[in-house]
C-alpha positions as CSV (number, residue, x, y, z in Angstrom):
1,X,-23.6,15.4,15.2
2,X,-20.7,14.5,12.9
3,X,-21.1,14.2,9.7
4,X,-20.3,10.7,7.7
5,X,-16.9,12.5,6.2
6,X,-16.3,14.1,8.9
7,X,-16.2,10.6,10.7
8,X,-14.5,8.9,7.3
9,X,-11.8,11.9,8.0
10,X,-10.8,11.4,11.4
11,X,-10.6,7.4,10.8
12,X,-8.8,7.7,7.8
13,X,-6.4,10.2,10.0
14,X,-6.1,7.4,12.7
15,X,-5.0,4.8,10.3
16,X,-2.2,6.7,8.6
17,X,-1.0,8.3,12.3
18,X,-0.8,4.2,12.9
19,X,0.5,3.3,9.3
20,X,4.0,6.2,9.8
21,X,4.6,5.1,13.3
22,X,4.3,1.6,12.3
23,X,6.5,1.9,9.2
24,X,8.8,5.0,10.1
25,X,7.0,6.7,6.6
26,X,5.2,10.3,6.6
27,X,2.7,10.9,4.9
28,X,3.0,14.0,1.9
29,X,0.1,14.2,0.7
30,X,-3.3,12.1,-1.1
31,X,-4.1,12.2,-4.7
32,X,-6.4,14.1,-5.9
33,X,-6.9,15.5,-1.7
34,X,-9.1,11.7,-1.6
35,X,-8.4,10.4,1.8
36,X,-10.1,7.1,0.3
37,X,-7.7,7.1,-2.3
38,X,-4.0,6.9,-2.7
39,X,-1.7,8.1,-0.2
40,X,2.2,9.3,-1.3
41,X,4.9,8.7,1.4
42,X,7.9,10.6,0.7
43,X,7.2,11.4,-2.9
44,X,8.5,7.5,-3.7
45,X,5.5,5.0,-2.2
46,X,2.0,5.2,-3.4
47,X,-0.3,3.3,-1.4
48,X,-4.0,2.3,-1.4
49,X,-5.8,3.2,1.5
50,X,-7.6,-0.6,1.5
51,X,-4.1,-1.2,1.5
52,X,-2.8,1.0,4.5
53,X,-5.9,-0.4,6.3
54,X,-5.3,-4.1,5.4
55,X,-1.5,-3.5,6.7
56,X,-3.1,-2.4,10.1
57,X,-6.1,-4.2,11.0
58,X,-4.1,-7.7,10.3
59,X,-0.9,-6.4,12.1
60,X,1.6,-7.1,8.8
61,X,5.2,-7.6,9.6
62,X,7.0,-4.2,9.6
63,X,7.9,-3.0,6.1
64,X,6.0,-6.2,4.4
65,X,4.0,-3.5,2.8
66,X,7.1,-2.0,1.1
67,X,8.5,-5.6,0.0
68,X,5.0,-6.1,-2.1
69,X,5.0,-2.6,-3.6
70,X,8.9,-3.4,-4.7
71,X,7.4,-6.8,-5.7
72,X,4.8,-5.3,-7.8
73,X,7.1,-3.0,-9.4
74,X,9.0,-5.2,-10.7
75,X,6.7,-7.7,-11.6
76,X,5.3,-5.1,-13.6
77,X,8.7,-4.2,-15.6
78,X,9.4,-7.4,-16.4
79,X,5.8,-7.8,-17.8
80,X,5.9,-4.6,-19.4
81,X,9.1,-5.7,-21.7
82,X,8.2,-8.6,-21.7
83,X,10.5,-10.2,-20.3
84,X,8.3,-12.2,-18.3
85,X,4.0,-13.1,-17.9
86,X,3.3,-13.0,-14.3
87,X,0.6,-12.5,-12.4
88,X,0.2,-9.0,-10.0
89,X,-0.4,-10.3,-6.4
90,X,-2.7,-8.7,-4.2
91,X,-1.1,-7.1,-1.0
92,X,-3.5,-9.9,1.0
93,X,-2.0,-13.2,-1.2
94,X,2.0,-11.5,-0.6
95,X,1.4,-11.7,3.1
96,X,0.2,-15.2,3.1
97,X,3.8,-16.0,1.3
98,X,2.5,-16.2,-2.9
99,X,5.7,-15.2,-4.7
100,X,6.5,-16.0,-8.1
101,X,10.1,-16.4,-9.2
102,X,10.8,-13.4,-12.2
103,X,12.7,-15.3,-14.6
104,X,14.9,-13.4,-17.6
């Protein structure tokens, strides 16, 4: 019989096979080796696995994934030198269409 991580391992490996086809990304590697972590795609995209599964399970326009980690980014920035106050936005709110408008 399989163990749990054994069985956590070869979903987790199911997910991202579905997450680069979906996406065009390859995985390079987890942090810290945690497949329940963060995953790095191409040294430039670090991404949640709650996230990655999210994306799947609810079939998220191609690339919409991307848009909210750009989104975040920069929502981020602006907040940091306060240029701006906003709000993050969870990956779930950004594909129901929440936005806010950075201002300078």
């Amino acid at each position: 019989m399989k163990t749990l991580k054994q069985q956590f391992n070869e979903l987790a490996d199911k997910y991202i096979a579905a997450f680069e086809k979906k996406h065009g990304a390859q995985l390079e590697f987890w942090v810290a080796d945690d497949k329940s972590g963060i995953a790095s795609f191409g040294g430039t995209w670090f991404v949640n696995f709650s996230d990655i599964m999210f994306d799947i399970d609810n079939n998220l326009p191609k690339r919409l994934i991307f848009d909210w980690l750009d989104y975040s980014l920069e929502t981020h920035y602006y907040n940091e030198n306060k240029i701006s106050k906003l709000p993050s936005i969870n990956l779930k709110s950004y594909s129901k269409g929440v936005r806010h408008e950075i201002k300078f």
